[in-house]
Each structure stands twice: as structure tokens, then as C-alpha cells.
DOVEX-253652 format. One record per residue (C-alpha): residue number from 1; residue in one letter; z, x, y. Coordinates in steps of 0.2 Angstrom, whole numbers, plus 5000, padded with zeros to 4 digits. Each point is the difference from the previous one (the first is absolute). Layout:
BEGIN
+-----+--------+------+------+------+
! num ! residu !   zz !   xx !   yy !
+-----+--------+------+------+------+
! NUM !      a !    Z !    X !    Y !
...
+-----+--------+------+------+------+
This chain:
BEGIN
+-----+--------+------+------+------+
! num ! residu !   zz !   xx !   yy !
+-----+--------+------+------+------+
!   1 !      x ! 5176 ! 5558 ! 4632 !
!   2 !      x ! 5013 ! 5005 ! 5013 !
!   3 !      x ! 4997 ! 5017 ! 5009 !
!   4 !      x ! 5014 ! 5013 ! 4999 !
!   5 !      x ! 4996 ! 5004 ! 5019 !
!   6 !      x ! 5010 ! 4988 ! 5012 !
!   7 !      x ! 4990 ! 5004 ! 5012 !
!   8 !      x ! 4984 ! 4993 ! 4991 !
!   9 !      x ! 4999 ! 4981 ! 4997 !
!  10 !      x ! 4987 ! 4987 ! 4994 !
!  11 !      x ! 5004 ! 4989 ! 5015 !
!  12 !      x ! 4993 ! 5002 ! 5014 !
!  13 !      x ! 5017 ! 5006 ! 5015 !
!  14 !      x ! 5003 ! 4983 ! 5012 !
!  15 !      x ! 4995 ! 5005 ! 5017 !
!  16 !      x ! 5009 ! 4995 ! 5013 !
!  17 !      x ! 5002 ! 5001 ! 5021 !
!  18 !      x ! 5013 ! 5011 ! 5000 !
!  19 !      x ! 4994 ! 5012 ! 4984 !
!  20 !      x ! 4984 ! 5003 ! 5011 !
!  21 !      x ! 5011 ! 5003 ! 5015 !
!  22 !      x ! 5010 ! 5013 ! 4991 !
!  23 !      x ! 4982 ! 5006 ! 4990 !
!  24 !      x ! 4992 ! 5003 ! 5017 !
!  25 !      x ! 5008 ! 5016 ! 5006 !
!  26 !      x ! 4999 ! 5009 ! 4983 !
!  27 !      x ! 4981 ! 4996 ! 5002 !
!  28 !      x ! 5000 ! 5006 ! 5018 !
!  29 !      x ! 5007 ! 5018 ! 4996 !
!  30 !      x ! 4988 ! 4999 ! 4983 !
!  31 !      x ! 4983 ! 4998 ! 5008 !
!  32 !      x ! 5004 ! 5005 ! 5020 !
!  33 !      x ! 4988 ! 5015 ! 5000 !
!  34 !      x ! 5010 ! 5007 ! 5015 !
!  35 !      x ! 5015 ! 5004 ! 4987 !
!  36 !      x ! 4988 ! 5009 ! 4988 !
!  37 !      x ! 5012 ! 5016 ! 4996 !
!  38 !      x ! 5015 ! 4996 ! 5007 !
!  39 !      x ! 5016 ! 5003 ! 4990 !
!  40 !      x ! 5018 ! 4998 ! 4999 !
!  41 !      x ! 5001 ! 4986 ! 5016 !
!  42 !      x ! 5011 ! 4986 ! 4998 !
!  43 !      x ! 4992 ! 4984 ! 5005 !
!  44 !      x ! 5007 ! 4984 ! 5006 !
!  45 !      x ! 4997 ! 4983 ! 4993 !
!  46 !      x ! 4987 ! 5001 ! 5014 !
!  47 !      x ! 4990 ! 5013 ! 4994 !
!  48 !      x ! 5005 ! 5011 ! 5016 !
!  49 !      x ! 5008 ! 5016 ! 4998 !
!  50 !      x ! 5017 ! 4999 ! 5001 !
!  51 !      x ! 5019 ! 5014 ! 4996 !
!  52 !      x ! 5002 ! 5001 ! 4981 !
!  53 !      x ! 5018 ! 4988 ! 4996 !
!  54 !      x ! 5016 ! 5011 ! 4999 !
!  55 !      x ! 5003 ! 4994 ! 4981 !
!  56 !      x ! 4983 ! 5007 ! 4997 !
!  57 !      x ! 5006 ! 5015 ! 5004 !
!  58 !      x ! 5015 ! 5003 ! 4991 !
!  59 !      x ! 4999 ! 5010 ! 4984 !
!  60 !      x ! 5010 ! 4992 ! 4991 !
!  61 !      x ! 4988 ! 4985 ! 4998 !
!  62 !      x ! 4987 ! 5011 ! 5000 !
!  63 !      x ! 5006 ! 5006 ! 4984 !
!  64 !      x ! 5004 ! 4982 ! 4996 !
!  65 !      x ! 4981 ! 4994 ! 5003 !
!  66 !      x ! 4993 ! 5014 ! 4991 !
!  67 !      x ! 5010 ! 4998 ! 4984 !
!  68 !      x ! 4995 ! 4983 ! 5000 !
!  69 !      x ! 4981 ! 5002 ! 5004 !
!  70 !      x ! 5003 ! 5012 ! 4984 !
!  71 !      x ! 5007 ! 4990 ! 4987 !
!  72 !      x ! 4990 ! 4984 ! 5005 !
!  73 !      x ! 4985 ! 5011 ! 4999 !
!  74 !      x ! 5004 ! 5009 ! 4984 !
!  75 !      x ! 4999 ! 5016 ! 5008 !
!  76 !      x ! 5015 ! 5016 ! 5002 !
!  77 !      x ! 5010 ! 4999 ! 5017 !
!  78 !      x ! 4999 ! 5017 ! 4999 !
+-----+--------+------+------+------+
């Protein structure tokens, strides 16, 4: 059977040196008890906080993510 989901797969995901690398902040900001609460910080590829990037900023891809987010989610932008 395949799964409608693309996210779920029978097989098990290749792990790798660099996927860990890249897996190993997420994991950091996920379980650090010390960030219990924090919200709407930016964090570098080093887990450290670090300024939000300019094209984050701009409305226009706001919009642009949002709409997205939307429509792959099945949901109204609005």
C-alpha cells in the first residue's frame, strides 16, 4: 500500500553525518530546558540566538509563506 502522506514511509530515512549535524540544533532548542517559554527568537544553525534575516521580515513573503503554508495544508489563508 503506499501512504498518501509524503512525510510517512515504510523505509526506514538513511542517516547520515551531515543529516545529524543539521538534526542536532533543532534537538538542542527542542529539549534545552533553559528555552522552556521562549518565543519569536531567530536561532542560528548554532542554536544561539541570533537577528531575524531581512527577507523574513518583508511582508510580501510573509504573505507569500502563508498562502503557501495554506494551500499545502488544506486550510484558508484567510
Amino acid at each position: 500500500m503506499v501512504s498518501s502522506n509524503p512525510c510517512r514511509s515504510s523505509r526506514p530515512m538513511a542517516t547520515s553525518a551531515s543529516s545529524v549535524r543539521a538534526a542536532r540544533s533543532s534537538i538542542e532548542l527542542a529539549s534545552n530546558p533553559r528555552l522552556h517559554g521562549v518565543t519569536a527568537t531567530y536561532f542560528s544553525g548554532r542554536a544561539r540566538p541570533a537577528a531575524w534575516p531581512v527577507t523574513t521580515l518583508d511582508p510580501v513573503n510573509q504573505r507569500a509563506v502563508w498562502a503557501l503554508c495554506a494551500e499545502l495544508s488544506g486550510h484558508s489563508a484567510h
